[in-house]
DSSP file (Angstrom, degrees, kcal/mol; ACC not computed):
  #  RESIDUE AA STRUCTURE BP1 BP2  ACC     N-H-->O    O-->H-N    N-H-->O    O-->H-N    TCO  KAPPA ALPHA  PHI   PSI    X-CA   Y-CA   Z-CA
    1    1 A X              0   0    0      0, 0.0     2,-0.1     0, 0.0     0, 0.0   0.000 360.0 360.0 360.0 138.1  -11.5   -8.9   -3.1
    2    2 A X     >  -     0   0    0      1,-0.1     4,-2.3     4,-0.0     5,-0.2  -0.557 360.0-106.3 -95.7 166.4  -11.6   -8.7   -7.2
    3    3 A X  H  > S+     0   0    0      1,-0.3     4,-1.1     2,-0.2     5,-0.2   0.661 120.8  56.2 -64.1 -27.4   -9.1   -9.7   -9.3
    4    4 A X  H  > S+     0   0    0      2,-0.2     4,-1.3     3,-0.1    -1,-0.3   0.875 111.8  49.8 -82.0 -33.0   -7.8   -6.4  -10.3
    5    5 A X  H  > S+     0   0    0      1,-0.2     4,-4.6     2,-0.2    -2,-0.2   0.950 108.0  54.4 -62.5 -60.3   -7.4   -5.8   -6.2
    6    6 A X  H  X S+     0   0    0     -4,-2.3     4,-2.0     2,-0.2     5,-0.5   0.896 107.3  46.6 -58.6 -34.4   -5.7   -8.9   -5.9
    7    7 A X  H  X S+     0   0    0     -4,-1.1     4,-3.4     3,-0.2     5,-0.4   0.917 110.9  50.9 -87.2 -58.0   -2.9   -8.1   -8.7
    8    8 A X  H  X S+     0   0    0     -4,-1.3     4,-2.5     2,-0.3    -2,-0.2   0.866 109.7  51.6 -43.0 -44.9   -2.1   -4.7   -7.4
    9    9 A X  H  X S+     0   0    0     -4,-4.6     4,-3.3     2,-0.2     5,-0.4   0.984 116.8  37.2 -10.9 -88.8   -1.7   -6.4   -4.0
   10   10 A X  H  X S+     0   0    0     -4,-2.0     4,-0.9     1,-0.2    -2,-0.3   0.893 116.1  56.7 -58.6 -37.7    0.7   -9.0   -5.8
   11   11 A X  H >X S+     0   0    0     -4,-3.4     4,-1.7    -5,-0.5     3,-0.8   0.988 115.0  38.3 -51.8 -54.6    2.1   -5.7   -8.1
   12   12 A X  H >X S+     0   0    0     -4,-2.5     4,-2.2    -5,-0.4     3,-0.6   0.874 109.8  57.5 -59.5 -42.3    3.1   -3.8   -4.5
   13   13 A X  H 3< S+     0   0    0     -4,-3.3     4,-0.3     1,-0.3    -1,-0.3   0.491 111.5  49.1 -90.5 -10.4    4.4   -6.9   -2.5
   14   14 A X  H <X S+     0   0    0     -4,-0.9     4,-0.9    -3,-0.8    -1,-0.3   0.677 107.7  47.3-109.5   9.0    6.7   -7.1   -5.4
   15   15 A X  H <X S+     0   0    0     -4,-1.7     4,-1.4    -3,-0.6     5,-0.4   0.846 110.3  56.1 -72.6 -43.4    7.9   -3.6   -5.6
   16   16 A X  H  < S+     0   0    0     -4,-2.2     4,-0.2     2,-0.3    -3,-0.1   0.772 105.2  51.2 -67.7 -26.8    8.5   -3.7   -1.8
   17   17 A X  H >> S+     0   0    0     -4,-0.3     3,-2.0     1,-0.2     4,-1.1   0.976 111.3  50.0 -63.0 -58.9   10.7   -6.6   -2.0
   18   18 A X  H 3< S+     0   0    0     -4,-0.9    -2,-0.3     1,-0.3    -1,-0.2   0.717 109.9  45.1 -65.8 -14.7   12.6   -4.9   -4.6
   19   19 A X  T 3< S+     0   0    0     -4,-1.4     4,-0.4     2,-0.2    -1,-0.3   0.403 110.4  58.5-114.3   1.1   13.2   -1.8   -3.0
   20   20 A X  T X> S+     0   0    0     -3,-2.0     4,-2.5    -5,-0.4     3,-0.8   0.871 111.4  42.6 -87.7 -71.1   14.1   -3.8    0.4
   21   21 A X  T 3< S+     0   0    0     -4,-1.1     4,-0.5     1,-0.3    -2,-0.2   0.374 108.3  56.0 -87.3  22.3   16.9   -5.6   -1.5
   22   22 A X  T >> S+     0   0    0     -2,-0.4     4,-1.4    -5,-0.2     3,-1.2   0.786 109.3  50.9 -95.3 -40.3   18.1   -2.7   -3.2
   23   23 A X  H X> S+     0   0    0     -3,-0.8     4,-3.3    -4,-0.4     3,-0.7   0.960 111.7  41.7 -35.5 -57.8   18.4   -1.2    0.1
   24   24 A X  H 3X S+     0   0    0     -4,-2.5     4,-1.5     1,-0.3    -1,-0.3   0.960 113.5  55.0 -60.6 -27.2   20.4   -4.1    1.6
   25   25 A X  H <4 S+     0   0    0     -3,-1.2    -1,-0.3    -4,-0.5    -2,-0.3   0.643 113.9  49.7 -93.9  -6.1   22.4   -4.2   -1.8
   26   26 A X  H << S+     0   0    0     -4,-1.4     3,-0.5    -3,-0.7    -1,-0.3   0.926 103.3  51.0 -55.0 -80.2   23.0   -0.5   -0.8
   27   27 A X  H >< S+     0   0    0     -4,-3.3     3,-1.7     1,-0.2    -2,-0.2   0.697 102.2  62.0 -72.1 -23.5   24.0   -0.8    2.3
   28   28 A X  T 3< S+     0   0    0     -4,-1.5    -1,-0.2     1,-0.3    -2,-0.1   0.643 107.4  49.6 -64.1 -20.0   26.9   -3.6    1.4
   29   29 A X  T 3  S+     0   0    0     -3,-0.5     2,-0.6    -5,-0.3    -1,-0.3   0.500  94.1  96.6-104.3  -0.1   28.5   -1.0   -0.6
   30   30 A X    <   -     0   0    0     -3,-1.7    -1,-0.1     1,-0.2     6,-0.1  -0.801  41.0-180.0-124.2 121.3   28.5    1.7    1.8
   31   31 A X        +     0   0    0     -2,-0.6     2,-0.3    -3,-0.1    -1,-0.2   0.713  61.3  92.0 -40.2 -56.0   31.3    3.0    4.3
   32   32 A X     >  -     0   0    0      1,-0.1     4,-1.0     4,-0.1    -2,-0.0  -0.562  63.5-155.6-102.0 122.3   29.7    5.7    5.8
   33   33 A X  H  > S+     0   0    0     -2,-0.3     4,-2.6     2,-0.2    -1,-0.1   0.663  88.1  61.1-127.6 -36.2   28.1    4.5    9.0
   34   34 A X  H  > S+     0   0    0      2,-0.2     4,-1.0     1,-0.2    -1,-0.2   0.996 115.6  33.9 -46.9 -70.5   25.2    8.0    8.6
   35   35 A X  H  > S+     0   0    0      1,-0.2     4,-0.6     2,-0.2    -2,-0.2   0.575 105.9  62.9-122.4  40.7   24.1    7.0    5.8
   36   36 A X  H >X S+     0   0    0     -4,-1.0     4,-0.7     2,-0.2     3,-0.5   0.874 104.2  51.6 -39.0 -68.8   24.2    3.6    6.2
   37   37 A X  H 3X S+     0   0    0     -4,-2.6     4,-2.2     2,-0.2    -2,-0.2   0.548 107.1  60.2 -56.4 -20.4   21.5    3.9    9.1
   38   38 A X  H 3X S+     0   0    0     -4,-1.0     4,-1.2     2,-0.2    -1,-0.2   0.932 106.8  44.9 -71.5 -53.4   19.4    6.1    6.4
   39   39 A X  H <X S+     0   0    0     -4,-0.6     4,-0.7    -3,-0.5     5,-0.2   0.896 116.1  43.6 -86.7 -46.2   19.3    3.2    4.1
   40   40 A X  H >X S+     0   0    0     -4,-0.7     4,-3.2     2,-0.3     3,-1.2   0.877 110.3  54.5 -43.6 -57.4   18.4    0.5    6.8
   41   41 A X  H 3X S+     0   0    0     -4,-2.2     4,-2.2     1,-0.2    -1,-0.3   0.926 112.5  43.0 -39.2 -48.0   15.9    2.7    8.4
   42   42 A X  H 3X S+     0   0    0     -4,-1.2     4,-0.8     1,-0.3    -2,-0.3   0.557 112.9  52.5 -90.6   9.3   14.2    3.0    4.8
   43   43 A X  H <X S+     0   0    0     -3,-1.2     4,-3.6    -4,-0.7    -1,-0.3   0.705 113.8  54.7 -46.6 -47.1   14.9   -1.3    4.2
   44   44 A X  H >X S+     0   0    0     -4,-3.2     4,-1.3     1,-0.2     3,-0.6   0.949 104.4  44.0 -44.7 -91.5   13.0   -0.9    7.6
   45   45 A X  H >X S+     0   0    0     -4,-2.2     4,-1.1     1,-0.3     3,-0.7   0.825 112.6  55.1 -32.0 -56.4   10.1    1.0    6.4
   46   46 A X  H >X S+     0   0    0     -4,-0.8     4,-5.7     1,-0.2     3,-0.6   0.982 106.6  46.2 -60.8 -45.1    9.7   -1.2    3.3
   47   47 A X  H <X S+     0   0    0     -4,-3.6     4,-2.4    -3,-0.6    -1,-0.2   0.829 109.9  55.8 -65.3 -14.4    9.4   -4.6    5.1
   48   48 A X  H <X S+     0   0    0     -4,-1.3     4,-1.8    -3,-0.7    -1,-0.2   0.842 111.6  41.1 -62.4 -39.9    7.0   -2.8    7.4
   49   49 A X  H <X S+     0   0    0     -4,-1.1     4,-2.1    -3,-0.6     5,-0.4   0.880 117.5  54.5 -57.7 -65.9    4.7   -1.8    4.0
   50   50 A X  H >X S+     0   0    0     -4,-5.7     4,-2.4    -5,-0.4     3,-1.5   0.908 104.7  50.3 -38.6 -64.8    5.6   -5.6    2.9
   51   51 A X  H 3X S+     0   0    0     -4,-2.4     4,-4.2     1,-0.3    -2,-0.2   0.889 116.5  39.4 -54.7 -58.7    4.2   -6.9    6.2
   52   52 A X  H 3< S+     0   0    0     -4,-1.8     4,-0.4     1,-0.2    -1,-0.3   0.772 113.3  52.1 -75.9  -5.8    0.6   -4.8    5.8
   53   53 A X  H XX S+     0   0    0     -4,-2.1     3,-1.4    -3,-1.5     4,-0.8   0.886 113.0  50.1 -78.4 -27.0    0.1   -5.3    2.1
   54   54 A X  H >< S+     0   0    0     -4,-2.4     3,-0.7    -5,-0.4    -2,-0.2   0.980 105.4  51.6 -65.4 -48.7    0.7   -8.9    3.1
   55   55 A X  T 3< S+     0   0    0     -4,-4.2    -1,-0.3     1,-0.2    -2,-0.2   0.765  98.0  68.8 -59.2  -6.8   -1.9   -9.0    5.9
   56   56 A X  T <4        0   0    0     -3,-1.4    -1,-0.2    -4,-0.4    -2,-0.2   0.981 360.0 360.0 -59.6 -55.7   -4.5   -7.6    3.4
   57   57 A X    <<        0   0    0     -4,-0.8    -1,-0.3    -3,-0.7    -2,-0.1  -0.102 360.0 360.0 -12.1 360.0   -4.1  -10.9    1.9
């Protein structure tokens, strides 16, 4: 893997953290139980993304 691989890697695996904890920071602020589940699901879907950029690694 080149070095330019390797930082988009580390660039991706730190957008997908952030857009899992805006999700969680999301879901702590919201009443409504619909789309609540909306936001989890897509917390979901990001650690899932997290998890294969990681295994590239």
């Amino acid at each position: 893997m080149t070095s330019k691989e390797l930082q988009y890697l580390e660039d991706a695996l730190g957008h997908e953290k952030f857009f899992q904890s805006k999700c969680n920071e999301a879901m702590g602020m919201l009443h409504d139980e619909q789309l609540r589940s909306c936001i989890e699901q897509m917390a979901q879907k990001h650690q899932q993304i997290y998890a294969s950029l990681y295994g590239l690694l």
